[in-house]
Every structure is written in C-alpha cells, then in structure tokens.
VOPAGU-2260 file (C-alpha; in pm, 1 decimal, decimal comma):
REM VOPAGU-2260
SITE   aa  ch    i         X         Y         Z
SITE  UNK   A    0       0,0       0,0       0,0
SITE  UNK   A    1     106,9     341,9     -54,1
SITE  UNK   A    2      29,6     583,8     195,9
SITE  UNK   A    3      65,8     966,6     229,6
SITE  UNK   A    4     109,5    1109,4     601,4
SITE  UNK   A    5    -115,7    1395,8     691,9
SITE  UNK   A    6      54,3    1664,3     864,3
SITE  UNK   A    7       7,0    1561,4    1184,2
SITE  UNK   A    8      90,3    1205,4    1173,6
SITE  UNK   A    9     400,4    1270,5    1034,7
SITE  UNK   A   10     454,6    1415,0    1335,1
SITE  UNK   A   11     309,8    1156,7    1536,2
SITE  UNK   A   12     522,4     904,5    1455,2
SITE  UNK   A   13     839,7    1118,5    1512,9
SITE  UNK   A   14     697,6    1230,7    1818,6
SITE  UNK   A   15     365,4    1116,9    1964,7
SITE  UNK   A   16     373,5     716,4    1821,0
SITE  UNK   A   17     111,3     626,0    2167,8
SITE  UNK   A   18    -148,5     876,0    1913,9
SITE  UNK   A   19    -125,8     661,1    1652,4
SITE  UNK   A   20    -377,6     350,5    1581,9
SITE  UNK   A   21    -295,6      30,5    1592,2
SITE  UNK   A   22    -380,9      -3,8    1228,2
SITE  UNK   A   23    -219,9     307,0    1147,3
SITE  UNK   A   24     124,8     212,2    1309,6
SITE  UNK   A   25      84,2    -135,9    1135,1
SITE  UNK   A   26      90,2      51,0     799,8
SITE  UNK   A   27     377,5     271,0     864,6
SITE  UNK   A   28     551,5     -33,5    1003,2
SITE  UNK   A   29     510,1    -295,2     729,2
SITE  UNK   A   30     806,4    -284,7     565,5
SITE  UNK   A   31     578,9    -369,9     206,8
SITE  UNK   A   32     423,4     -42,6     225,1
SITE  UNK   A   33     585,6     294,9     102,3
SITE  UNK   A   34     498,5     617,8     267,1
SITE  UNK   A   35     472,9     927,5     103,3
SITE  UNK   A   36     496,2    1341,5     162,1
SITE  UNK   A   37     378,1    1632,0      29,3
SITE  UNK   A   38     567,2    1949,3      -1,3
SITE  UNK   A   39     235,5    2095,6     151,1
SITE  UNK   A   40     308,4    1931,0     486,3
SITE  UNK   A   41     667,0    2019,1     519,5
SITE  UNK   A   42     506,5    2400,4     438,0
SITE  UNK   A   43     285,8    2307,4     745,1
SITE  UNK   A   44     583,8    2189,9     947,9
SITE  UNK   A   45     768,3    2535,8     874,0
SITE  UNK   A   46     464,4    2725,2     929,6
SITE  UNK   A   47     398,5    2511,3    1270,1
SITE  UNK   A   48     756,7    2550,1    1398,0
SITE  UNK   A   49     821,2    2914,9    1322,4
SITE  UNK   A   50     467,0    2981,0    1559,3
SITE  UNK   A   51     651,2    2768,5    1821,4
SITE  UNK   A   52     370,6    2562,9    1773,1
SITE  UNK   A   53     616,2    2247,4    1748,6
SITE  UNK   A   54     968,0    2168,6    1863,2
SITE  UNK   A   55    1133,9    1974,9    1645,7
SITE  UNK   A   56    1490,5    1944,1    1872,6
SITE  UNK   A   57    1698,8    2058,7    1506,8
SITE  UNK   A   58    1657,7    2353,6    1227,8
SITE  UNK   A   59    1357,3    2241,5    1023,9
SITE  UNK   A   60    1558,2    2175,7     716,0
SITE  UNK   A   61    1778,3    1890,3     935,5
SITE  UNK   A   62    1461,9    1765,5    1075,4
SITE  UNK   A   63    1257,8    1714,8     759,2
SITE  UNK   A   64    1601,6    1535,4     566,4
SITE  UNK   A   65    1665,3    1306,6     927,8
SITE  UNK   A   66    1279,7    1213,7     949,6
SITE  UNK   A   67    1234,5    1114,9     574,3
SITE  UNK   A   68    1552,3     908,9     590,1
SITE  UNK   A   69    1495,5     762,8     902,6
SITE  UNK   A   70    1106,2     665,9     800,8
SITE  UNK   A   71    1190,1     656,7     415,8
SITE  UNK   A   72     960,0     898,7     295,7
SITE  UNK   A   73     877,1     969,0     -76,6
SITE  UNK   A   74     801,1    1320,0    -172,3
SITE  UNK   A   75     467,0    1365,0    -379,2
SITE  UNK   A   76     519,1    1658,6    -567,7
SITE  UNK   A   77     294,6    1922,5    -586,0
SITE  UNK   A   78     232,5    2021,0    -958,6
SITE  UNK   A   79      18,5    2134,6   -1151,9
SITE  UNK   A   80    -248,5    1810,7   -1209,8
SITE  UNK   A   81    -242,2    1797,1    -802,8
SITE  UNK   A   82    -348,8    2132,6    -796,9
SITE  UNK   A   83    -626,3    2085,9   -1066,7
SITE  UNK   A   84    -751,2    1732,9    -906,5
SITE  UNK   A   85    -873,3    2029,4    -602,6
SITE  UNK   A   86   -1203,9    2029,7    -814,6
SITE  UNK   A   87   -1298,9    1656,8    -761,6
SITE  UNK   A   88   -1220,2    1594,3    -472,8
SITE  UNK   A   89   -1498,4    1715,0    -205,2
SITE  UNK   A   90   -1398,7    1786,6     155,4
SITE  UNK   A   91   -1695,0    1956,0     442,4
SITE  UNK   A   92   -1450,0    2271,6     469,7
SITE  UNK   A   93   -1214,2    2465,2     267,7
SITE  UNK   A   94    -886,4    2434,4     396,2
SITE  UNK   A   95    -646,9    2443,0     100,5
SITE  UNK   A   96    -394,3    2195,7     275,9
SITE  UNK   A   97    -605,3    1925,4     311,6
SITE  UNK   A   98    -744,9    1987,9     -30,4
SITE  UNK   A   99    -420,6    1966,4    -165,5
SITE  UNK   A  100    -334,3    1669,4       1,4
SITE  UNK   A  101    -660,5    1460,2     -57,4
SITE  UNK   A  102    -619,9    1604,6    -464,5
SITE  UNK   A  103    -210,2    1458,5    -376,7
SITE  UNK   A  104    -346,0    1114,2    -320,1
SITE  UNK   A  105    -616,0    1098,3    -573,3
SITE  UNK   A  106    -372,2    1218,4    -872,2
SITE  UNK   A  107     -79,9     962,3    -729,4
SITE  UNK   A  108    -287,4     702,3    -600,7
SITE  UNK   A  109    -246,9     722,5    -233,6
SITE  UNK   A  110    -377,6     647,6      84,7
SITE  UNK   A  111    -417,9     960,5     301,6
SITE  UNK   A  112    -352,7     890,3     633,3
SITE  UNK   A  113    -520,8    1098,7     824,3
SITE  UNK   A  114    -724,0    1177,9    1220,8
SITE  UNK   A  115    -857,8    1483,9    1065,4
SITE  UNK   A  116   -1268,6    1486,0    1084,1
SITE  UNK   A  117   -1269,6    1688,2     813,3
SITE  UNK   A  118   -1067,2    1479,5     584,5
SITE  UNK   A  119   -1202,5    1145,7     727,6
SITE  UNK   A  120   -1545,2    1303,3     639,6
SITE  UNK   A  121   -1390,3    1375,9     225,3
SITE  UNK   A  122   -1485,0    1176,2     -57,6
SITE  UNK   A  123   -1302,7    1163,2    -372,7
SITE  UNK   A  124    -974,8     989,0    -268,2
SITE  UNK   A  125    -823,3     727,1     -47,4
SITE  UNK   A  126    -814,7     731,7     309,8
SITE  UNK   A  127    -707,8     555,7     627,5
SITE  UNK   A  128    -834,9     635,9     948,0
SITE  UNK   A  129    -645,6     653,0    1269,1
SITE  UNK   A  130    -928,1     533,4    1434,0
C-alpha cells in the first residue's frame, strides 16, 4: 500500500507514536508499504515551527532530511495536475492543505492517512483512518 502522512501524523510518529492507531502504526511499520509526503506538509511543518507551535529538537531543514531518511519517505510533488484534481475531490471545509493533500493522493494514487474529521469526512480519494 502506498500511503501519504497527513501533517500531523508525520509528526506523530516522530513524536507522539502512543497517538497513533494500531492499524495506522501497522501501515507505517510494514516494511511492504511505502509512505509518502507532500511538499504541503513540510510548508505546514515550517509554518507550525516558526509559531513555536512544534519543537522539532533541530533547524527544520535537518529535521525534515533526518525524518524522511529515518522513516523513508517519498516526496509527492505538488504540480500542476495535483493542484487541478482540487475540483474533484470534495472535503466539508475549505482548507487548502487538506485539499491539496486529498487532490495529492487521488492524482498519485495514495492512501491519506489521516485523524482529521474533516478529511475522514472527504470523498473523492483514499483514506485511512487513525481510528
């Protein structure tokens, strides 16, 4: 399976694993499954760290390169088909990250992995619920 980390679970799992599912850390521990990033959620992780919101314990640029080695991340680029796969996919608010990253796994195929009620409540793309 191919799955693409929400924002927060990406931080989770660097973090916070005792958050994550039992399902969800069985995903992102099976060694057949390849997990995936967007571009959008290291924007988030910037955005989150320069409000103090986060500590990451290292610059954000060192912390983004250690955590995708050390969980061998993909990136999902953001380009322009991501950005026009917004339209179809439907989420109950309009938060442009989220779009972006449910239109992410739709165009690539992905999973969204996400504990997001708004995303969880999406249609249009792929999702598993930390649940």
């Amino acid at each position: 399976m191919k799955l693409l980390l929400d924002t927060h679970i990406w931080l989770w799992s660097e973090f916070e694993p005792e958050r994550l599912s039992r399902r969800v850390t069985s995903g992102l521990t099976d060694p057949r499954n390849e997990l995936w990033i967007s571009p959008i959620s290291t924007w988030e992780i910037v955005s989150l760290n320069r409000k103090q919101r986060v500590e990451l314990g290292a610059p954000t640029q060192i912390w983004v390169h250690m955590s995708s080695e050390r969980l061998s991340l993909r990136e999902a680029p953001l380009t322009h088909e991501v950005v026009l796969a917004m339209e179809s996919v439907k989420l109950p608010h309009r938060d442009p990250a989220d779009t972006l990253l449910a239109a992410t796994a739709k165009v690539y195929g992905l999973t969204l992995v996400t504990a997001d009620r708004h995303i969880l409540a999406g249609s249009g793309f792929s999702i598993l619920a930390n649940r």
